[in-house]
Steps between C-alpha positions, in 0.01 A plus 500: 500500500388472121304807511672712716841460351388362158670706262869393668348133461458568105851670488658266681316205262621682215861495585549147603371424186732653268854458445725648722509878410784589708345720775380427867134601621458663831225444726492750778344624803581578913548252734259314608253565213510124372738479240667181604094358511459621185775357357483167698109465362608588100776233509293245644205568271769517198699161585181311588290663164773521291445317106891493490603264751897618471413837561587596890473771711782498792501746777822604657476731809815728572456596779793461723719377256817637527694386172378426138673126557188514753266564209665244301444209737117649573432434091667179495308354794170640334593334130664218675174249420512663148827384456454157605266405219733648233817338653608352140423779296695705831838299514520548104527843576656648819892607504695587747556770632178682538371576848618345777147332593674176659110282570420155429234415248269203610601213328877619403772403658695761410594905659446726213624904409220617345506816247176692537459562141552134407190397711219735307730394179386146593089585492315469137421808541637833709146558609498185694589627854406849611702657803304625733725768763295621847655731763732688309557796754532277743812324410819486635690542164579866374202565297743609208683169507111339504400698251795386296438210528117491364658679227698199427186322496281685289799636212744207529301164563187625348294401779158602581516705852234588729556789810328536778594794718370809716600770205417728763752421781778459229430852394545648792829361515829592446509180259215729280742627249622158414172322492370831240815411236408112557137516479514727172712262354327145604142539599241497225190550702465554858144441621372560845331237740192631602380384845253207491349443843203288411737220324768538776277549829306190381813265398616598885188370644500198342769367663382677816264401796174418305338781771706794377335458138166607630666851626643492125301847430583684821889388502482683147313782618782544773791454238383757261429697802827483649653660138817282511456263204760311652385131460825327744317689725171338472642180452681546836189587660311241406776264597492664867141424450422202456791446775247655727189346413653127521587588837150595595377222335692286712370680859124440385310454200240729562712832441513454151171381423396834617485714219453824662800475696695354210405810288618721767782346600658492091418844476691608831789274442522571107522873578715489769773245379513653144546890661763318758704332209496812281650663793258809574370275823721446774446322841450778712261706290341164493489447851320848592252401226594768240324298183159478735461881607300765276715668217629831650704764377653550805582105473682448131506158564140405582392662189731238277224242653229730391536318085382173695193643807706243693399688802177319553615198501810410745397159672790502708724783657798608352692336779410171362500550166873584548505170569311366241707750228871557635549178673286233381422374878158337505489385857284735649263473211235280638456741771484819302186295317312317682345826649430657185069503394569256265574244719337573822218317634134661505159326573442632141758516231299810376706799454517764755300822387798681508669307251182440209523888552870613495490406082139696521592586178390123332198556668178548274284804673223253689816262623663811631200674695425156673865462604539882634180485638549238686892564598322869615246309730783277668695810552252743676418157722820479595500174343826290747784436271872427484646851502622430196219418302344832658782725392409387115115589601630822635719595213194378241230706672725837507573481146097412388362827729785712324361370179211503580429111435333503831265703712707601832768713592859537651401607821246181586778244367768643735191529766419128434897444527509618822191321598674147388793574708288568807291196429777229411841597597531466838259215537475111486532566123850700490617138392372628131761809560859414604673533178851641408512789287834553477463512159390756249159624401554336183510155653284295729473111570206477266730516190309794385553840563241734641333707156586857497729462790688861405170667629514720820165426681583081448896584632328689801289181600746275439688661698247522781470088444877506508523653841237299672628170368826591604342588855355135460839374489668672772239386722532125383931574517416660838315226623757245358792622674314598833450105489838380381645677785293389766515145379876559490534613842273232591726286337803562710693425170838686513544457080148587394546875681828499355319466178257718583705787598718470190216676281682840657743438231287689269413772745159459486260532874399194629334609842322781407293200403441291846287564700656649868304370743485152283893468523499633863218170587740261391848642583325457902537115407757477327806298611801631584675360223255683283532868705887419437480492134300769432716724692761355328342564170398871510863603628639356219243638239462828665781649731793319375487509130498819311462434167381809195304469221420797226705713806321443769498262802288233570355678794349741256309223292326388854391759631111344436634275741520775802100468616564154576815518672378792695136259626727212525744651777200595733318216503822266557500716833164260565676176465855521663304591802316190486885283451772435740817374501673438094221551383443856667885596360442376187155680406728868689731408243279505236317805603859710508570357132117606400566881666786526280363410223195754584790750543691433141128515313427817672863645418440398158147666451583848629830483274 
C-alpha cells in the first residue's frame, strides 16, 4: 500500500499533523476499488504508530443513514471510549441543549444532551480526533442536507474531516451540481486511491484457506484479467471459495492435496463466479458451456472468455458448474470427480501421452520428439484405449501432420480411425466405448478439452467416433430392454408392466427394440393373467388415448414401432393354434388389439 498509494499517505500525514485548516480531504475512486481497505489499513497503522496518543482517527460510514441525528449518534458511539477517560474535564463543560445524543457513559450514572461542538472543545487540542466519513453516495440523507452538515464540521467546529466517496457515481448524478458548489468550497485536496492488489489480494488470503495462498499469482492473473478492479468482488469469491474447498476437504483428503486439480479447479471457479457476480454470466449461457467454446464472432459471448483461454480447461460441464456457480449445491460433486485423470486408478500413475503432450508447448525439443514419437507409434498400432483418451490422440496427431510436427498425413489418421473402429468397437472391448456425449466438443470426462477442437478433419472423426459409440449404446439399450421385458413377462407382475409401459409418456418406441420372435417364445407360456394385462395395456396406450405433442399424434412418433407389430401378428397365428379354451380367447383378443394397432401405425405413415 506504501508504494502504490504513497504520496496520499504523505498528504494525509501532513494534514493530521497540523492544526485544523478548515477544509475536508477527499479520497476517491469507483466501487469496489478498495477505498474502505485503504482507509481501514491507514487508520490502523496511524492509531497503533501514532507518537500522539490523543490523536484518533474515527470512521463513520453513511451509508443508509437516513437523518443527520443518525450521524450524530454514529460519532458519539465512535468517541464514546474517548469520552470516558476525560469524564471530569467533560462534565465541566457540556450544556444543555446541544444535540439530542441521549447515551450512557460507562461509569456515569447520568443521561446526558450533548452539544457537538462542546465535545472537540473538551480535547487539548482540535487535532485530537479526525472524522473519518465512508459511503457518502450511498446514504439515505439528501446529499445537500449531508453536505451541510460536513460543512458544519469543517467551518463551524473546526474539525478535521476525511471523505471517502465514488466522485464518479456522484457526478453522474442529479446531486452533481450541489456536490460542485460544496466541494469548491470545503475540499482542499482530493486524491485518488489507486488500486493495490498485491497488499489487498494477500491480506484476503491470510485469513483464507491456507491452500488458496499458493494460487495467490494465478487468482491475480485472473483479477487483472477480468478488468473489474472491483475488490467486494474478489473478496466474495474467495469467500465462496474457501466455502467450496472445506467441503471437499471434508468428502476426502486427497482432492486437495492434488495440486493439479486444485490449480484447475481455482482457475475455473475464479473465472466463472467473478463473470457470474458481475452479471455478464448467466445460468443458461452457463449451462450450454458458453465460457468453454472457442471465441467466435458469430458467438459475442464466447469471445468475452477469450481475455482468460478458459476454453481448455473446463473440468466439469456447464451443467454442473451451474451448480457449483448459481446454486451452491455440492452433492453431486464427488461423482463429477472421482472420474476425472487425477484421481483415477492406473497400474502407473504416469501421465497418459496425451496429456505430457496437450501443453507440448513446455516441452524442450528431445522431450517432445520422444513423446510424439511414441504417441505416433501407439496410434498407427491401434494402441486399445478408452475412447476418450483416443479422441485427445486423434485431435493431437491432426494438428502435428498440419504442422508438420510429425511425419504422416490426414488421410492415414482417418484410415487408422476407421481401422480402430473395426478392430475395437463392436468387440469384447466396446466396454472402453460406451460414453455419453451429450455434451459439447469443448467438454469431455477427462477435464480437458480435446486441442484444436475447432478443426474440420478432428470434428469429422469425432464425429465418426460419435456415431459408432452411440451405435454401442443402442445395442447395450437394445439388449437391456429386450431383457427387461422378457423378465417382466416372465414375471407375471401386473405393476412392473405398468411401469414399464408408462415410458410412452414421452413418446419415445419401445418395441422397435424387442426382439419378435423373442416376445412371441414367451407370450406361448405366459399365463393368462399375464396375456390379460398386456392386452389391457396396449389398448390403453395405443387405441384409447390420443394424446399430441409439437401437433402431431402419438401414432406418428411410433411409427418405428410398425415392423414389429406387423412380425408380431403372424407369428401369434403359431401359438393360439397350439391353446384352447381362455387361453385360446385371450391370445384372439390380443391378436385383434395388435391388428389395430398395425392398422393406426400404417394410417399414420402414409399420412
Amino acid at each position: 500500500m506504501a508504494d502504490i498509494n504513497k504520496h496520499v499517505i504523505e498528504n494525509l500525514n501532513h494534514y493530521l499533523a497540523t492544526e485544523p485548516t478548515e477544509y475536508a480531504i477527499l479520497l476517491f475512486g469507483e466501487w469496489g476499488t478498495g477505498k474502505t481497505y485503504f482507509i481501514n489499513s491507514y487508520i490502523e497503522n496511524f492509531n497503533n504508530n501514532s507518537d500522539n496518543p490523543n490523536r484518533q482517527l474515527l470512521k463513520v460510514s453513511l451509508f443508509g443513514l437516513k437523518t443527520t441525528d443518525e450521524i450524530d449518534e454514529k460519532i458519539f458511539e465512535a468517541i464514546h471510549p474517548i469520552l470516558t477517560n476525560k469524564k471530569t474535564k467533560l462534565l465541566g463543560n457540556i450544556v444543555k441543549g446541544g444535540l439530542k445524543l441521549g447515551g450512557k457513559l460507562t461509569g456515569l450514572d447520568i443521561d446526558l444532551d450533548i452539544n457537538l461542538k462542546k465535545i472537540f472543545d473538551s480535547f487539548e487540542s482540535k487535532g485530537d480526533i479526525t472524522l473519518i466519513f465512508d459511503d457518502i453516495e450511498r446514504t439515505d440523507i439528501p446529499l445537500k442536507e449531508a453536505l451541510g452538515y460536513i460543512n458544519y464540521l469543517v467551518e463551524v467546529i473546526n474539525a478535521k474531516v476525511i471523505l471517502i466517496a465514488n466522485e464518479y457515481f456522484i457526478l453522474s448524478s442529479t446531486w452533481k451540481e450541489d456536490y460542485k458548489a460544496f466541494k469548491e468550497k470545503v475540499i482542499g485536496k482530493s486524491l485518488k486511491i489507486t488500486h493495490d492488489i498485491d497488499s489487498i489480494l494477500n491480506t484476503l488470503l491470510d485469513t483464507s484457506n491456507s491452500l488458496l495462498k499458493q494460487q495467490a499469482d494465478m487468482i491475480k492473473d485472473i483479477y487483472l484479467r477480468s478488468g473489474y478492479q472491483n475488490i467486494r468482488l474478489l473478496k466474495q469469491t474467495i469467500n465462496d471459495f474457501c466455502f467450496l474447498l472445506d467441503h471437499l476437504n471434508s468428502l476426502d483428503t486427497k482432492y486437495l492435496k492434488n495440486n493439479n486439480f486444485l490449480t484447475l479447479l481455482t482457475k475455473n471457479f475464479f473465472i466463472l463466479n467473478i463473470e457470474a457476480k458481475q452479471g455478464t454470466l448467466n445460468k443458461e449461457n452457463l449451462e450450454q458451456g458458453v465460457p468453454f467454446i472457442a471465441p467466435s464472432e458469430q458467438q459475442p459471448l464466447t469471445m468475452h472468455f477469450e481475455k482468460y483461454s478458459i476454453n481448455q480447461i473446463p473440468l466439469f460441464s456447464g451443467a454442473f458448474w451451474v451448480e457449483i456457480i448459481f446454486n451452491f449445491n455440492f452433492k453431486n460433486i464427488q461423482h463429477e470427480i472421482n472420474p476425472l485423470p487425477f484421481f483415477k486408478k492406473r497400474a502407473t500413475q504416469s501421465k497418459p501421452k496425451w496429456l505430457k503432450l496437450l501443453f507440448f508447448g513446455d516441452l524442450e525439443n528431445a522431450k517432445f520428439r520422444n513423446l510424439v514419437n511414441s504417441l505416433q507409434k501407439d496410434f498407427n498400432d491401434l494402441k486399445l484405449q478408452y475412447i476418450t483418451s483416443y479422441m485427445h490422440s486423434i485431435a493431437l496427431m491432426v494438428f502435428f501432420v498440419k504442422k508438420g510436427l510429425v511425419d504422416d498425413s490426414i488421410d492415414n489418421i482417418k484410415n487408422k480411425v476407421q481401422s480402430y473402429i473395426l478392430k475395437y468397437a463392436h468387440s469384447k472391448y466396446s466396454k472402453y466405448w460406451r460414453r455419453n456425449y451429450k455434451h459439447r466438443l469443448s467438454f469431455n470426462d477427462t477435464g480437458y478439452v480435446f486441442y484444436n477442437y475447432e478443426d474440420n478433419d478432428f470434428q469429422e472423426l469425432y464425429q465418426k467416433l460419435l456415431e459408432t459409440n452411440d451405435t454401442i449404446l443402442k445395442k447395450i439399450e437394445y439388449i437391456n430392454i429386450n431383457k427387461q421385458f422378457i423378465s417382466l413377462i416372465k414375471k407375471n407382475l401386473t405393476e412392473d408392466l405398468i411401469s414399464f409401459f408408462a415410458d410412452r409418456n414421452d413418446f419415445k418406441p419401445i418395441f422397435n427394440q424387442v426382439n419378435p420372435d423373442e416376445f412371441i417364445n414367451n407370450l406361448a407360456i405366459a399365463k393368462n393373467v399375464t396375456i390379460t394385462y398386456i392386452e389391457t395395456l396396449l389398448s390403453q396406450n395405443y387405441l384409447q388415448q390420443a394424446p399430441i405433442l409439437n401437433g402431431l399424434s402419438m401414432k406418428s412418433y411410433l411409427i418405428e414401432e410398425l415392423p414389429f407389430w406387423e412380425d408380431v401378428s403372424k407369428k401369434i397365428e403359431a401359438i393360439i393354434v397350439e391353446t384352447k379354451d381362455l387361453n385360446k380367447h385371450l391370445l384372439i383378443t390380443l391378436k385383434e388389439t395388435i391388428k389395430k394397432i398395425v392398422d393406426l401405425l400404417k394410417e399414420a405413415k402414409t399420412t
